[in-house]
VEXMARDO-648805 format. One record per residue (C-alpha): residue number from 1; x negated, y, z. Coordinates in nm, 3 decimals. Layout:
<nodes>
+-------+---------+---------+---------+
: rokol :       x :       y :       z :
+-------+---------+---------+---------+
:   NUM :       X :       Y :       Z :
...
+-------+---------+---------+---------+
</nodes>
This chain:
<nodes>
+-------+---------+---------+---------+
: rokol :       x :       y :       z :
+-------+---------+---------+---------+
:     1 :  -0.245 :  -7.772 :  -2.646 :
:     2 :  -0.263 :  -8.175 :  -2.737 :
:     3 :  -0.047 :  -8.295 :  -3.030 :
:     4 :  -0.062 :  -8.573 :  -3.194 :
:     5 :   0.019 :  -8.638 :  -3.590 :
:     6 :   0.074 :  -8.958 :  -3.751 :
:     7 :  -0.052 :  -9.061 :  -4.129 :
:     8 :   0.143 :  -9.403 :  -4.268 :
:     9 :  -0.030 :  -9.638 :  -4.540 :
:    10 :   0.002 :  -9.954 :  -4.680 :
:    11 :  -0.203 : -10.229 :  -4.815 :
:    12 :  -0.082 : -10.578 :  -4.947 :
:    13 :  -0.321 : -10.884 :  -4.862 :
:    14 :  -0.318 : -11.225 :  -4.857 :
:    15 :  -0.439 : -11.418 :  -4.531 :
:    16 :  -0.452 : -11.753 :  -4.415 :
:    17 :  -0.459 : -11.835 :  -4.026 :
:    18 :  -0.701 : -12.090 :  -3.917 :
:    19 :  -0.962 : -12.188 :  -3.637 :
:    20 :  -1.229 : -12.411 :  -3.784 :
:    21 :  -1.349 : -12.543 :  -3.439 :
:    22 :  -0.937 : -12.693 :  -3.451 :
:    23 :  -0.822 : -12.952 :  -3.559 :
:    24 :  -0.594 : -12.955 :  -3.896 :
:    25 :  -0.283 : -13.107 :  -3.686 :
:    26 :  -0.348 : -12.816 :  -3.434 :
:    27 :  -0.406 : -12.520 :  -3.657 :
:    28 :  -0.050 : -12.628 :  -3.824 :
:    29 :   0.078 : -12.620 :  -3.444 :
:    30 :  -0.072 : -12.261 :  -3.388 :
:    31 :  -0.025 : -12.121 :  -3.685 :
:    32 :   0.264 : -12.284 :  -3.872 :
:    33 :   0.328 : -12.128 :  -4.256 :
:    34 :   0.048 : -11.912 :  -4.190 :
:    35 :  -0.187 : -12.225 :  -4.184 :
:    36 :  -0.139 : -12.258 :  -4.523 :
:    37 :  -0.412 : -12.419 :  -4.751 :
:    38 :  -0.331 : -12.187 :  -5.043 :
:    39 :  -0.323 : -11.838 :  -4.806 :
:    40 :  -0.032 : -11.640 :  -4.767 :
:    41 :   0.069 : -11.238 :  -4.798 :
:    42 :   0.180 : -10.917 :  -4.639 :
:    43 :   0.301 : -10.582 :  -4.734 :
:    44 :   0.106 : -10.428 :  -4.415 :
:    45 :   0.239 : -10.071 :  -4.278 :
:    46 :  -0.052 :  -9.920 :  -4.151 :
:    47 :   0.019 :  -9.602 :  -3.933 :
:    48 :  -0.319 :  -9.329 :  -3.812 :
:    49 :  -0.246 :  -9.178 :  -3.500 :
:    50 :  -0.497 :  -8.852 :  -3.376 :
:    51 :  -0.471 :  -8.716 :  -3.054 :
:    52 :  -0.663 :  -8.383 :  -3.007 :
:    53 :  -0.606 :  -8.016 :  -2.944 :
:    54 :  -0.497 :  -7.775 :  -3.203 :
:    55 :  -0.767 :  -7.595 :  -3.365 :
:    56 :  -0.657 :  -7.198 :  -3.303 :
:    57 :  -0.786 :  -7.114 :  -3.689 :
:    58 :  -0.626 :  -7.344 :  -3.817 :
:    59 :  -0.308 :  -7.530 :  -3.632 :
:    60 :  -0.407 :  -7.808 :  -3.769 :
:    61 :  -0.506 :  -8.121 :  -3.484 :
:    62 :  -0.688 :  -8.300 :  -3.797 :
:    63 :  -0.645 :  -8.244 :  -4.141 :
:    64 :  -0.417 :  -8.434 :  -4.259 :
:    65 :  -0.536 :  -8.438 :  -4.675 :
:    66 :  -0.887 :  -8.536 :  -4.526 :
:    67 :  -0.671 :  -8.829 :  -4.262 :
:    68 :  -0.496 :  -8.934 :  -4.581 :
:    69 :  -0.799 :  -8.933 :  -4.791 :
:    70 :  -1.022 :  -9.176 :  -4.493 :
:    71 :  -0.766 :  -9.416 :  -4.522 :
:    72 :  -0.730 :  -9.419 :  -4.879 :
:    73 :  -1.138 :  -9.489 :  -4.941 :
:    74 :  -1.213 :  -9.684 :  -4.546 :
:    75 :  -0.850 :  -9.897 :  -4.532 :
:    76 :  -0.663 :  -9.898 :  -4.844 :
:    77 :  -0.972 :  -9.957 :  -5.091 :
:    78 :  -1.125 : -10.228 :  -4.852 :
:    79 :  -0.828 : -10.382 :  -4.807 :
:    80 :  -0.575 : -10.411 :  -5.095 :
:    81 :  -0.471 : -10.680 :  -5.281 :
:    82 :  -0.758 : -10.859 :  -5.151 :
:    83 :  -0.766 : -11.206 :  -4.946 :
:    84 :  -0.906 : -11.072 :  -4.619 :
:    85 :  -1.044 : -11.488 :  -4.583 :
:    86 :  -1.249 : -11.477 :  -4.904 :
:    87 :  -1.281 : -11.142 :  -4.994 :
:    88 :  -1.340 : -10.904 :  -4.746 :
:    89 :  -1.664 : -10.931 :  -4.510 :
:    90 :  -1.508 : -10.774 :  -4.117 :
:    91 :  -1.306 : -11.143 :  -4.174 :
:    92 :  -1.578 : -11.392 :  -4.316 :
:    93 :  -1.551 : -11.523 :  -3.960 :
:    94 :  -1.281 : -11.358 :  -3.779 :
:    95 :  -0.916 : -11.522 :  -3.820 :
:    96 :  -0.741 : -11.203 :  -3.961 :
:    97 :  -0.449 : -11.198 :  -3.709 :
:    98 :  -0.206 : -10.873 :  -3.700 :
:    99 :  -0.429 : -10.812 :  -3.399 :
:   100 :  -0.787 : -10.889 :  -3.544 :
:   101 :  -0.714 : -10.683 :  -3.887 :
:   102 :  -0.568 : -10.343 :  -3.639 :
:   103 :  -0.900 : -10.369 :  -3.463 :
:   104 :  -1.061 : -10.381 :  -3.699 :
:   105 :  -0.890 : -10.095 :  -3.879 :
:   106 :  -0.972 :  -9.892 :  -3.543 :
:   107 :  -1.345 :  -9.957 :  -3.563 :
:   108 :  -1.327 :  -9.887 :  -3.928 :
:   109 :  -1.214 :  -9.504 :  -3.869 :
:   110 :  -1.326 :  -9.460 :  -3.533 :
:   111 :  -1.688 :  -9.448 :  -3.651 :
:   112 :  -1.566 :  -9.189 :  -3.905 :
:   113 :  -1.302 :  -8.979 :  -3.659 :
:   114 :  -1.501 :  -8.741 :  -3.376 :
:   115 :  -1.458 :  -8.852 :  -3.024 :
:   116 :  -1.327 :  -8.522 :  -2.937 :
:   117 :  -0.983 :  -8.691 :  -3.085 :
:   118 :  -0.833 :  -9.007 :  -2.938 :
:   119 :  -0.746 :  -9.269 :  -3.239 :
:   120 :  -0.479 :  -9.521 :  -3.203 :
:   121 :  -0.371 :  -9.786 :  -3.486 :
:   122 :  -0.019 :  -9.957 :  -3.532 :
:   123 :   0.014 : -10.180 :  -3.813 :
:   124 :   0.333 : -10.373 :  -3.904 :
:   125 :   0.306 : -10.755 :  -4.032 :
:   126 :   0.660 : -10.774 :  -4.104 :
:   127 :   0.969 : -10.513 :  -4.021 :
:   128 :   0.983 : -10.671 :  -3.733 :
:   129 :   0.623 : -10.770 :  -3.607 :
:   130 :   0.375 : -10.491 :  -3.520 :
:   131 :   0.062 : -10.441 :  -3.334 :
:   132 :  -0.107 : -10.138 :  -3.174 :
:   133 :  -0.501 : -10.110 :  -3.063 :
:   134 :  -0.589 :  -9.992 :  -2.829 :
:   135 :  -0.225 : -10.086 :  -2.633 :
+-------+---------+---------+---------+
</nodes>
């Protein structure tokens, strides 16, 4: 039998949108507010989804103290009230979009999650703006 469970975090971070091969007038185009100069920051929702079949000693799909405990050291640690720009190095050169920073996030616990289990990651920007990888 297949199940999937789910395991919800959160991180806060500070970003700042930009291309440097742009110019200034057209990264403020793209990006708008989240262009700014002085960076900008989220309250990310980060939810863990394993897909697998149920282990028949123990019911379990995945652990979910050793899920919870992954994210905590691989995601949360990493990531928390850090500027993903300055201080982080999977964004020294990638523009940490909604959909850069979930990928990332993916590859993150992927390499850490067996391949016998399917991995998906949503993370919410806003209430209103999420992201899934892979879609």
């Amino acid at each position: 039998m297949r199940v999937s469970v789910y395991r919800r975090a959160h991180f806060n971070a500070a970003h700042r949108l930009n291309n440097p091969n742009l110019s200034a007038a057209e990264n403020v185009r793209l990006f708008g507010v989240c262009n700014n100069n002085n960076f900008h920051g989220h309250n990310y929702e980060l939810e863990v989804k394993v897909t697998g079949e149920v282990n028949p000693d123990t019911g379990y799909v995945y652990d979910m103290k050793d899920l919870s405990d992954m994210i905590k050291v691989e995601i949360e640690d990493r990531f928390d009230h850090k500027n993903l720009n300055l201080d982080t190095e999977e964004f020294k050169n990638l523009n940490p979009t909604a959909e850069h920073i979930a990928y990332v996030i993916y590859q993150i616990l992927r390499k850490k999650i067996g391949k016998e289990f399917d991995l998906s990651i949503r993370l919410w920007e806003t209430p209103r703006n999420s992201v899934e990888y892979p879609a």
